[in-house]
C-alpha positions in Angstrom: 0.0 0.0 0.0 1.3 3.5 -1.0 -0.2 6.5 0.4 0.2 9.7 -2.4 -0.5 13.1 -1.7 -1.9 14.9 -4.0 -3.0 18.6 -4.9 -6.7 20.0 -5.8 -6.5 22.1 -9.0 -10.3 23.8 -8.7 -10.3 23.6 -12.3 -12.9 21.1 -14.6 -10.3 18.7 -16.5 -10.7 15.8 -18.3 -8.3 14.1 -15.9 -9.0 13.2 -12.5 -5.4 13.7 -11.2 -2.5 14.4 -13.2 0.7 12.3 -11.9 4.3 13.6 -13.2 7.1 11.5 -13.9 8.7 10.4 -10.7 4.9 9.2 -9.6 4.8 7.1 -13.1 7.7 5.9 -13.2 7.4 4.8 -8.9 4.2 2.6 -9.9 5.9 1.3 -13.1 2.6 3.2 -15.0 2.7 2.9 -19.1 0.1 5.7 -20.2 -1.5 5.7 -23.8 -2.4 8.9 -24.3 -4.1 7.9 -27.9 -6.2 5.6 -26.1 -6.5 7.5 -22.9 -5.2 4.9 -20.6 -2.7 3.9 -18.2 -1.2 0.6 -17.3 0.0 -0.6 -14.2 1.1 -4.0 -12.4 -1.6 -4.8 -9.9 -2.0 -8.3 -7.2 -3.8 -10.0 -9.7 -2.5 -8.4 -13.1 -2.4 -5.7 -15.4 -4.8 -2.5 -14.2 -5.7 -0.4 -16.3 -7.6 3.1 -16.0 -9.6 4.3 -18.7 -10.6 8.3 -19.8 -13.9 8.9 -21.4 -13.3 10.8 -24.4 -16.5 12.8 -24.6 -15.5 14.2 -21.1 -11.8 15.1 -22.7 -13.1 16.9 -25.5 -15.2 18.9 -23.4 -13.1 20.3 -20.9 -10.4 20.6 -23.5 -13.3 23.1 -26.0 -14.2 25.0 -22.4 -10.0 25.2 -21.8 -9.3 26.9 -25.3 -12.9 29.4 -25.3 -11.4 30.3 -21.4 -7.9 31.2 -23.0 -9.2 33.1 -26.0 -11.5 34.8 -23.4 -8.3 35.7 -21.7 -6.1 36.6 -24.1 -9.1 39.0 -25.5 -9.2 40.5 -22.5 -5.7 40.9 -21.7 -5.4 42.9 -25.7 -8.7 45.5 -24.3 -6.9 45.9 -20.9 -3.6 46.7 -23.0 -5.3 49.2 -25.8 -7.0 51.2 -22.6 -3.7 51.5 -20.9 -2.1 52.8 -24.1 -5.2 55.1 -25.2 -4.8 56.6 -21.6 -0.8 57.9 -22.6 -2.3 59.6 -25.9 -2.4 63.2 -26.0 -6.1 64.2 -25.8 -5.3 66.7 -29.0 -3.6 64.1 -30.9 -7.4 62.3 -30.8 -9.1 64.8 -32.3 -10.4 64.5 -35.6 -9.2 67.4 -37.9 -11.9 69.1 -40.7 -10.6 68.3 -44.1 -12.3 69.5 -47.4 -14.3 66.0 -48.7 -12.8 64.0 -51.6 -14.6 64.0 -54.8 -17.0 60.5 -54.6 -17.5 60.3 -58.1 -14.1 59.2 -60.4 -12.2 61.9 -62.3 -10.5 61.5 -65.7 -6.3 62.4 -64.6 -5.6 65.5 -66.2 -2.3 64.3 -68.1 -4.2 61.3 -69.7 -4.9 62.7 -73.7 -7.5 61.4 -75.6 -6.4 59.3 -79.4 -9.2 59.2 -81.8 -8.7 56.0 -84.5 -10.1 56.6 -87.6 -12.3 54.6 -89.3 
């Protein structure tokens, strides 16, 4: 009998603990990760544990939208910060003369007339 300590992520995850290295490699665990399982020598054989992949693909869609949620609001947080150094002058929006909408002939293009 082994007695592990272990810490609580308060996280959703499609694994119920994760074990490092040293712990695998103490219990002589081979993990699949394909096949989401692990095997390890047991009294009466081969154990294995097995992940349910519905569960995996979950948590792994709700990891990614909680990332890009994060990283969208780590970019707003950053743009605010910077707006706040701008000059309020240099956000001004200066009155120009509007730009002809309908298209103009270039001046230097001259007009050749073929001859029939």
């Amino acid at each position: 009998m082994e007695y592990l300590t272990f810490e609580v992520a308060n996280f959703k995850t499609s694994y119920h603990a994760i074990l490092g290295r040293p712990m695998l490699a103490r219990f002589m665990v081979i993990p699949h990760h394909t096949y989401l399982v692990l095997k390890m020598l047991a009294p009466n054989g081969v154990l294995s544990i097995y992940g349910d992949v519905d569960t995996l693909y979950k948590c792994d869609t709700e990891a990614v939208q909680l990332a890009e949620t994060l990283e969208y609001s780590a970019k707003a947080t950053a743009m605010v910060a910077e707006v706040q150094k701008v000059d309020k002058e240099c956000l001004t929006i200066t009155e120009m003369e509007p730009t002809p909408t309908a298209l103009q002939p270039d001046h230097r293009v001259k007009k050749i007339y073929l001859g029939l």
